[in-house]
C-alpha positions in Angstrom: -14.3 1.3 -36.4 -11.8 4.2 -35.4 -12.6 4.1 -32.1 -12.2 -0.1 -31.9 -8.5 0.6 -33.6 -8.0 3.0 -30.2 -9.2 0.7 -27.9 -7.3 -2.3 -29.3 -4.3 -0.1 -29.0 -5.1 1.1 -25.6 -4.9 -2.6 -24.7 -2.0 -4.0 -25.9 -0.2 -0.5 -24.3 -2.4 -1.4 -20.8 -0.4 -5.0 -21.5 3.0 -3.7 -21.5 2.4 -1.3 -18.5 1.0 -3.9 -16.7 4.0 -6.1 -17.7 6.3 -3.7 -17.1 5.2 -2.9 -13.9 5.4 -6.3 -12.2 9.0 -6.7 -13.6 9.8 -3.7 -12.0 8.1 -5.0 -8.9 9.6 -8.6 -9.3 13.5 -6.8 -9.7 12.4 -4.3 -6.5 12.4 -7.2 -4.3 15.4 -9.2 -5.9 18.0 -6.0 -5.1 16.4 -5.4 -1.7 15.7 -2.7 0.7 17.4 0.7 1.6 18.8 -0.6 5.2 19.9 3.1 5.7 19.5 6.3 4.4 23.6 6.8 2.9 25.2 8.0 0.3 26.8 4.3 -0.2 23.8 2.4 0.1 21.5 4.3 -2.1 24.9 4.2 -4.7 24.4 -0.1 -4.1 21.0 0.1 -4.7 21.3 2.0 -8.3 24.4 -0.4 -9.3 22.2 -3.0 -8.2 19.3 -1.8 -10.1 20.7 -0.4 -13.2 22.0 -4.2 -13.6 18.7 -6.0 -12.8 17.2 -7.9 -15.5 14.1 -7.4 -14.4 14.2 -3.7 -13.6 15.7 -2.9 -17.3 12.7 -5.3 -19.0 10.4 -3.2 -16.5 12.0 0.2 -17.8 11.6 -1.6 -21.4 8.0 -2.3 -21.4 7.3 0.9 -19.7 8.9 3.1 -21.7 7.1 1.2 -24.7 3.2 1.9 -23.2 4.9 5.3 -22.7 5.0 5.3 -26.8 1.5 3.9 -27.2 0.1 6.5 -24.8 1.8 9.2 -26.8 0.2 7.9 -29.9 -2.8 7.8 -28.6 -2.8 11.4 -26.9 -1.6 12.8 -30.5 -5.1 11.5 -31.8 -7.6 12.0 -29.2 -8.9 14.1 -26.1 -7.1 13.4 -23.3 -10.1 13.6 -21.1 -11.0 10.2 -23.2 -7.8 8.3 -23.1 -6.2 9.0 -20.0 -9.2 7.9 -17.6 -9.7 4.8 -20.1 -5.8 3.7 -18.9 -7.1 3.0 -15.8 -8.2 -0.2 -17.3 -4.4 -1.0 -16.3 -5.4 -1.6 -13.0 -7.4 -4.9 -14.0 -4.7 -6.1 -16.3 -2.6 -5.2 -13.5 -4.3 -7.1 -10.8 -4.1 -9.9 -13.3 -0.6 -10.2 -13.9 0.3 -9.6 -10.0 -2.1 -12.5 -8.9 -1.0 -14.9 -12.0 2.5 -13.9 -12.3 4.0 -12.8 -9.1 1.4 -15.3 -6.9 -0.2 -12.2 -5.1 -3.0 -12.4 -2.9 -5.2 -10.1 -4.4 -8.5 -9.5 -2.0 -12.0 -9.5 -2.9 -12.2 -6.0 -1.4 -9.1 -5.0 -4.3 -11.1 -6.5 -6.8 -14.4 -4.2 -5.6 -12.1 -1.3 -6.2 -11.3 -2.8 -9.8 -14.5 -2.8 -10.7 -15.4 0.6 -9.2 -12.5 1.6 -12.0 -14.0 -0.4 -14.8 -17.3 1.4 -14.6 -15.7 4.4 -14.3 -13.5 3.8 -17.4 -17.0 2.9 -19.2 -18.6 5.8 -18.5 -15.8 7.8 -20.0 -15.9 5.9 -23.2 -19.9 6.1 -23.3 -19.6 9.6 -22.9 -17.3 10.1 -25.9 -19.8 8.3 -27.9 -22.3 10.5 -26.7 -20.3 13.5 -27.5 -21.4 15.7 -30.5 -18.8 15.3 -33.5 -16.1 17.9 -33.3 -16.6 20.9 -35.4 -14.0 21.4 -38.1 -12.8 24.9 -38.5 -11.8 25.4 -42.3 -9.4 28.9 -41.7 -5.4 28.5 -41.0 -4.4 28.7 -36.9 -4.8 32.1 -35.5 -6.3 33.6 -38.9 -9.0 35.7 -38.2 -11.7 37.2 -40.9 -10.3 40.1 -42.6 -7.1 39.9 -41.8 -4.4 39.6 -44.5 
């Protein structure tokens, strides 16, 4: 049951990622490209940025996953949940084909599901793993010291 609560908060923090990063993608192209490399044009492009819509929802929603992740890092290995965020990449995918109209290729979608099964056998292998023994003495107290 614990580890369904992680999963279901994996998810909704794989949502806003995803979200996040497609409106950072979507205000990317609405402000443009660097023409040249100059200290006025890269000062137009953070103006431009810093007043995109889409860019501060991006920032929004990412800093927001950033807070699930956190969460989830203060309760478990990080060898567990940081491979299983790379179930981002399918809710990714997702939202790029659905909400910015992206082609995505059948040979992207191979590498998807490379990550999937991947991410799978990270989370079998934590429910393989042996249950974590609990050591009953304070941090750094050793037996027979006072």
């Amino acid at each position: 049951m614990y580890m369904l609560k992680l999963i279901v908060i994996l998810l909704i923090g794989l949502v806003l990622e995803a979200v996040g990063v497609v409106l950072l993608s979507q205000g990317l192209h609405e402000i443009g490209e660097i023409k040249r490399v100059s200290a006025s044009e890269i000062s137009r492009i953070v103006v431009r940025g810093a007043c995109n819509r889409h860019i501060l929802a991006g920032v929004a929603f990412e800093a927001a996953f950033f807070g699930v992740l956190l969460y989830l890092l203060s309760q478990r290995d990080v060898s567990l949940i940081w491979p299983l965020t790379s179930l981002g990449f399918v809710i990714t995918a997702l939202a790029a084909r659905f909400i910015r109209h992206e082609n995505v290729t059948a040979l992207r979608w191979s590498g998807v599901v490379l990550i999937v099964i991947g991410a799978m056998i990270v989370a079998w292998s934590e429910k393989k793993a042996p249950a974590p023994v609990q050591n009953s003495a304070a941090p750094g107290a050793t037996e027979g010291s006072q």
